[in-house]
N, C-alpha and C positions, 0 to 999 in steps of 0.2 A: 824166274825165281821159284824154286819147288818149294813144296808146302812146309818141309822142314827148317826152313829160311825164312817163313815171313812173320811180318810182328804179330802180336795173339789176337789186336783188329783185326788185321787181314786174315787171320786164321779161322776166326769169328762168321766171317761174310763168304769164307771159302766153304765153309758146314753148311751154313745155313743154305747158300744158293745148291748145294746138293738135297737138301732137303726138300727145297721149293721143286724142284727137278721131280722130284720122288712123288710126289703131293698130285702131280699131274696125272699121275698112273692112274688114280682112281677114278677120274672125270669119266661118268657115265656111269658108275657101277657104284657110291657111295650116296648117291642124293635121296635122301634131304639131307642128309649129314654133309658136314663141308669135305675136302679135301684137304688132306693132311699129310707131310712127309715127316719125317725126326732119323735124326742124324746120332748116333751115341759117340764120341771121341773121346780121346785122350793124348791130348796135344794134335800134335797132326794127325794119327793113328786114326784112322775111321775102324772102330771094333760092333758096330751095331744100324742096320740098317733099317726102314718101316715105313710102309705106306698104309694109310685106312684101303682095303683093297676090295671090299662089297659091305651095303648096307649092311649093321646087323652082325659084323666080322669085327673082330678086335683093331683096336683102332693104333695105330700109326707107333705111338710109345711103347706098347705093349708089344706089335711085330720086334719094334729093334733092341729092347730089352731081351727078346727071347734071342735072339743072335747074339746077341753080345754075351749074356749069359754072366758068370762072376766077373769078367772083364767091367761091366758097368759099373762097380765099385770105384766110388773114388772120380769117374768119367763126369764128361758136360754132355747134356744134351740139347741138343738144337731141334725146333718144332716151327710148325708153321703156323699154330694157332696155341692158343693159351689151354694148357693140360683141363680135359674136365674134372669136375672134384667133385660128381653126384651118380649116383647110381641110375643107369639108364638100362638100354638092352645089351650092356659091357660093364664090370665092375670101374670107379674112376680110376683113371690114368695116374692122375697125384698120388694113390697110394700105391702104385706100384713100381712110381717111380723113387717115392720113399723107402720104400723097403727093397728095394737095390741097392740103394745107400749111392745113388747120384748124387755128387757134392754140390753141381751149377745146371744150371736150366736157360736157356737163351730161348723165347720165344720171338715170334717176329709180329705179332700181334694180340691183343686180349679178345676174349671171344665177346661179343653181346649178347649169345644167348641167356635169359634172365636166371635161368638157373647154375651160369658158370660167372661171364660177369665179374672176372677181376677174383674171385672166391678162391681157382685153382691156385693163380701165384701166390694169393695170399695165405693159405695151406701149404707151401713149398715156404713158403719163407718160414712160417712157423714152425713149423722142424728141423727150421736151421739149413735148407736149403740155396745158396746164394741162386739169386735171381735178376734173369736184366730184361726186358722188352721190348721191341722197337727197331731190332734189325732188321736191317731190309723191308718194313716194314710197307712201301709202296709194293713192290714186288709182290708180295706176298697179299695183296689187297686185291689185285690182280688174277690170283688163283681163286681168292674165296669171295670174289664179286657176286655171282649168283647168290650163295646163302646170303652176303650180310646184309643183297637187298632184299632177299624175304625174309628174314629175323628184323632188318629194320622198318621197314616198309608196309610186309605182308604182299609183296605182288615177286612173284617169280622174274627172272633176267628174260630180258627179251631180243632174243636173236634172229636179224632180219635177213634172206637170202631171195637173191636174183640174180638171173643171166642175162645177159646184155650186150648186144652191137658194141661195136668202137665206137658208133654215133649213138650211145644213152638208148638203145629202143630196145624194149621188152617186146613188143610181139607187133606185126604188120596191120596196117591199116584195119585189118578185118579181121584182127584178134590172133590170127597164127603163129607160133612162138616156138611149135615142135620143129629140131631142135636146134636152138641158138647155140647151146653148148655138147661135148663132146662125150663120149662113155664114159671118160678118165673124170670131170667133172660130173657127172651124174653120179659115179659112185662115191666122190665124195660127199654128197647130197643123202643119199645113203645111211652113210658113216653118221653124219648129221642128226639125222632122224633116229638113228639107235641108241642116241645118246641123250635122249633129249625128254620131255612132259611130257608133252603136246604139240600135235604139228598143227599150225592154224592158217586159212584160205580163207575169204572172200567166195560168197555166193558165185561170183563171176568166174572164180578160178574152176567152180563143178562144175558148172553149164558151158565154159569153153574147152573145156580139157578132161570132164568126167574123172576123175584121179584118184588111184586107193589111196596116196599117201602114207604106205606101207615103208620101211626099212627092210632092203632086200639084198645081203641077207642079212637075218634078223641082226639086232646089236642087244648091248646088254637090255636096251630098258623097250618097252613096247609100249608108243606115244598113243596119248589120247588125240583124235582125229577132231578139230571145231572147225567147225564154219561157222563164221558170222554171215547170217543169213536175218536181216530186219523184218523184210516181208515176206518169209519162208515162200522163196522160189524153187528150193533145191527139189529135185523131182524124187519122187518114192523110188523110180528104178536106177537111181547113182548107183556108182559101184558103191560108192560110201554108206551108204544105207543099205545096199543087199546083202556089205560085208559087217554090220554091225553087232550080230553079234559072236562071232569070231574077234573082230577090233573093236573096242571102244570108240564108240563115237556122239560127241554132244554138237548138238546142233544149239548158236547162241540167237535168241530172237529178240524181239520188241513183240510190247501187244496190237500191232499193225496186223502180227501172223494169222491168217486163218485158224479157226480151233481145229477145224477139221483135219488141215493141213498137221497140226502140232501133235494130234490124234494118231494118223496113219503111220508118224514117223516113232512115235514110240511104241504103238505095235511091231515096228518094226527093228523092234532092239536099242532104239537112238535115243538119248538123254536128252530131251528139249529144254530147255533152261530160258526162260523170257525175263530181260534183263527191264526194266524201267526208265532208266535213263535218258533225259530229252532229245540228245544226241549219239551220232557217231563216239564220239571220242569217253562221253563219259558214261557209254553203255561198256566202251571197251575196257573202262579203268576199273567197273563193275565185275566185269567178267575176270580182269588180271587177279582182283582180290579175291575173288571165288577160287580160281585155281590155287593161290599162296595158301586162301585158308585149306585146300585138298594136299599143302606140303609140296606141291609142285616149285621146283627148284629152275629149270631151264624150257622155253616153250619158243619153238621155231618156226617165224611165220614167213611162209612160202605162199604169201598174196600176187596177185597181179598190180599194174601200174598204177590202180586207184586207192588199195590197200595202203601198199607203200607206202603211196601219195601222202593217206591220212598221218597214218603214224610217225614219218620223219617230220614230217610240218610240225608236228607238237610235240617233236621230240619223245617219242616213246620209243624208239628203239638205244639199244644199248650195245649190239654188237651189229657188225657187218660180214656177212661173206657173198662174194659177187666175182660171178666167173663170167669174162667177157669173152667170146667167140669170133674170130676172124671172121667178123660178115659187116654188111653197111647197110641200112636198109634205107634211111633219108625221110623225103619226103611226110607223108599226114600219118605214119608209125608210130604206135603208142611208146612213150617214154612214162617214166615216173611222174604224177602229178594228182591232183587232188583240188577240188574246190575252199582249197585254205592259203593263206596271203604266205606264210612261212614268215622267217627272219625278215626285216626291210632291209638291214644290211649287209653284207660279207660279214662283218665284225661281228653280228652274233649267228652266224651260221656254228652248227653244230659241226665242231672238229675234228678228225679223225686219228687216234694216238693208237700209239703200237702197231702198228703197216707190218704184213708181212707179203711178200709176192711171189708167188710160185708159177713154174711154167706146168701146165699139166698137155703134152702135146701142144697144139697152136691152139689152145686157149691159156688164159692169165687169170691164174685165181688171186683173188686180193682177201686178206679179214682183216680187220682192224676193229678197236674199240670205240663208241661214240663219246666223246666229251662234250657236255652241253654246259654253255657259256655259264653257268650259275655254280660250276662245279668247282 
């Protein structure tokens, strides 16, 4: 059925998912701000197109207003997030979606940041703009999951990545791991990293593998490099430390660390940061909220099997990407694991929604998102 055939629902959800489409383009280049698409139509007629396209750049309604031009007049516009209605580093969207003279507005969700907050629609409606919310509104939850968990939260989205055997193993008996996976996978690792906060490691990850942790070649955003390091073992001549002050890098400790140790490394460019908390998990929840309050939107941790370990046992990661390599290794081979009991049963194991599986060569890239039983 083409678009000029279907009912004004389905017209509604056929905008909007070009929207959500749109809204994608900015991931990497808009954070902290969310990702945003808007759609300008007039009936089936697409006359206005707009993605938020770099921090700090006009945002989403304002691009397809300017496309659409006098055509907006009279037009509906479709958005992925609720129009803002306050002066930031961009004049708001609400009035300039009013003084186009837009008759309707279809947002797909309201924002929660406290200064928009349901404010924009209700600024559109008071000028007589009709207004609806809530299209596709799962969808669209989907694109702006990072921000609404650090607007809601205060702790950035946390994206976990590893490469792995067909039999679950990260790296051989004696830690060797270089390479499970393929260049085609590696540069999507890459691609990862340029898009991202923070790339974060496990002391274990520097002492087996020395790693810049660099995006090569660069991407839009250039990640801050952390190790969690408790008893600051990381040596003063890591690449990570000789590159620190070319690359940001914060080293996260406990006060276990040597002073001396916490001395050398910030002569040496590094942001030592000693976290207090009794444990693993809640030094790391410590650190998550330190980064959110830094506005950090996306932080990708590229741990070894103990890292891991911790963080899916307690449910702290939120995305997955995992490229498995044509190999078998068997035997006493490190896999994923961690001195924590995890779920007791399959029934609350943390679920994996939105699967997508790509061939990259003879390895199998998977990502999907974590659904954790309380959700």
């Amino acid at each position: 059925m083409g678009q000029g055939f279907m009912d004004p629902a389905a017209l509604d959800r056929w905008h909007m998912q070009l929207a959500l489409e749109l809204a994608w383009r900015g991931q990497g280049h808009v954070e902290p701000n969310p990702m945003v698409g808007c759609v300008i139509a007039r009936g089936a007629e697409v006359v206005g197109l707009g993605w938020h396209r770099r921090y700090g750049g006009p945002h989403a309604e304002v691009e397809a207003l300017r496309t659409a031009g006098p055509l907006a007049q009279g037009a509906t516009a479709y958005i992925t997030l609720e129009p803002c209605s306050h002066q930031g580093k961009t004049p708001p969207c609400t009035e300039a979606l009013i003084r186009a003279g837009v008759r309707r507005v279809v947002a797909a969700v309201e924002d929660p940041f406290p200064q928009v907050q349901g404010r924009g629609l209700a600024q559109l409606r008071q000028a007589g703009v009709e207004v609806h919310c809530g299209l596709l509104a799962q969808e669209a939850q989907v694109v702006l999951a990072p921000y609404l968990k650090r607007i809601r939260e205060g702790k950035p989205w946390v994206v976990a990545k590893w490469a792995a055997t067909w039999d679950g193993k990260l790296a051989t008996w004696s830690g060797h791991s270089r390479w499970i996976s393929n260049p085609q996978s590696r540069q999507i690792v890459h691609r990862l990293r340029g898009r991202v906060d923070a790339v974060v490691v496990g002391v274990g990850t520097v002492l087996s593998d020395d790693p810049l942790l660099t995006a090569r070649p660069p991407g839009p955003r250039t990640p801050v490099r952390v190790v969690l390091d408790s008893q600051g073992r990381t040596p003063p001549d890591a690449q990570l430390v000789r590159t620190a002050s070319e690359v940001p890098t914060l080293l996260a400790t406990s006060p276990a660390a040597p002073k001396s140790w916490q001395q050398t490394l910030r002569q040496a460019g590094c942001e030592v940061v000693v976290l207090e908390g009794v444990d693993h998990l809640a030094r790391w929840n410590q650190l998550l909220h330190l980064l959110g309050s830094r506005r950090m939107t996306n932080v990708l941790v590229e741990g070894g099997p103990r890292l891991l370990g911790w963080l899916l046992a307690a449910g702290e990661v939120d995305e997955v990407h995992v490229f498995l390599g044509p190999k078998l290794l068997g035997g006493q081979s490190l896999g994923i694991g961690a001195p924590l009991p995890g779920p007791e049963s399959i029934n609350h194991a943390w679920t994996l929604q939105r699967i997508r599986v790509q061939s990259l060569g003879e390895d199998v890239y998977l990502q999907a998102l974590v659904r954790h039983p309380d959700d």
